[in-house]
C-alpha positions as CSV (number, residue, x, y, z in Angstrom):
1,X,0.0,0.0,0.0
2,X,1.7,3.7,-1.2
3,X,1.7,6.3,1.0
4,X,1.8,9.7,0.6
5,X,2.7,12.7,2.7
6,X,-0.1,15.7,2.8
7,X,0.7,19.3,4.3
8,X,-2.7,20.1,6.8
9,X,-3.5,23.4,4.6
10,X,-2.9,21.4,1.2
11,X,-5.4,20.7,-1.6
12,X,-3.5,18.1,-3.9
13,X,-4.4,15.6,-6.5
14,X,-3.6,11.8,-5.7
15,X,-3.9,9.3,-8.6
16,X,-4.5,5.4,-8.7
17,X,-3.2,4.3,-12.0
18,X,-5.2,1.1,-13.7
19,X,-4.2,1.6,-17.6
20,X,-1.7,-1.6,-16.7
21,X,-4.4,-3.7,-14.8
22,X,-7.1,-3.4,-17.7
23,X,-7.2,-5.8,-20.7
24,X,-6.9,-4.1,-24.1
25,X,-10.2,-2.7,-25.0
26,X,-11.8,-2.5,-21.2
27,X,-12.5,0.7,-19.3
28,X,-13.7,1.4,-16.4
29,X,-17.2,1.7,-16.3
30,X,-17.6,3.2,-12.6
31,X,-15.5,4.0,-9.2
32,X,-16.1,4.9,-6.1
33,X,-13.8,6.8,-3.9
34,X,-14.1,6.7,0.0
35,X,-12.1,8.8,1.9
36,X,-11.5,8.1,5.5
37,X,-13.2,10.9,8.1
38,X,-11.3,13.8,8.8
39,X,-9.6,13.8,5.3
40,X,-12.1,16.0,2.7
41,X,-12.6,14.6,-0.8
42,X,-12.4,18.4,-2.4
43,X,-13.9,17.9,-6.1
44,X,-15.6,15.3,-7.6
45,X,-12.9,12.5,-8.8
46,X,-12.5,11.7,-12.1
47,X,-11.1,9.6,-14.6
48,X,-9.4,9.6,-17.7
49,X,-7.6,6.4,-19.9
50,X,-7.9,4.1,-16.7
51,X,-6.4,6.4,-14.0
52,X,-8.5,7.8,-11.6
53,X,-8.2,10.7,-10.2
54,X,-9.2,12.6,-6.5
55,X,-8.2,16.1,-5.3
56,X,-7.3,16.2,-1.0
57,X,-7.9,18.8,1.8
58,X,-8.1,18.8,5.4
59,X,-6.7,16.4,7.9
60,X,-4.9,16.3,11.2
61,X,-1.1,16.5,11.8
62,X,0.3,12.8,12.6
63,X,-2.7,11.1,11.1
64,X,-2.4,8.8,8.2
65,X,-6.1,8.3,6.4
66,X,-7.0,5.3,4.0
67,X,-8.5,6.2,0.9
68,X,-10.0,3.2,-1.0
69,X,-11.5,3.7,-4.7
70,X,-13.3,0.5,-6.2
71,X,-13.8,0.5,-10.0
72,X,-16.2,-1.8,-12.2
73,X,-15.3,-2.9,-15.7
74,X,-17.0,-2.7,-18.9
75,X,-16.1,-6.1,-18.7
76,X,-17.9,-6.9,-15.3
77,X,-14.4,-7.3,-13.4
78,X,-14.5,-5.2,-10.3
79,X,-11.2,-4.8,-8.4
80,X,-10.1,-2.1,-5.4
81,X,-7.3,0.0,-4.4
82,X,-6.1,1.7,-1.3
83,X,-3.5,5.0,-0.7
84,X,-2.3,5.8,2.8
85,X,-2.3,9.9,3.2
86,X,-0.4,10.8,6.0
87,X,-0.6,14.4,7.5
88,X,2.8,16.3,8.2
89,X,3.6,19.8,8.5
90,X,5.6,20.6,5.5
């Protein structure tokens, strides 16, 4: 599981890459994100050529959050990820 480091007062984009993970032809048909409380999901995710995308704000120094996003095939696979953010002054 990657972790990532996350200033308090920062609003950053964290990505979960699946172009390598899907067979030639299949896309992701929908994700859902879930962010752990006390982390803010900013903007809607997104996704583009099988990376999906969240934008990050909020959190409490020397805390690290899971944030999990599930994704469903066009072809009926379903598989999920998880990132570690952890909070630091920086």
């Amino acid at each position: 599981m990657q972790t990532f480091l996350k200033d308090p007062d920062a609003i950053l984009d964290y990505a979960i890459d699946w172009s390598d993970w899907l067979a030639t032809s299949e896309t992701i048909s929908s994700r859902t994100v879930s962010v752990e409380s006390g982390l803010i999901e900013s903007s809607t995710d997104t996704e583009s050529s099988g990376v999906v995308t969240m934008w990050l704000s909020g959190g409490t120094v020397g805390t690290t959050y899971s944030v999990a996003c599930k994704i469903v095939t066009n072809a009926g696979r379903t598989d999920e990820r998880t990132i570690n953010i952890k909070v630091v002054e920086r």
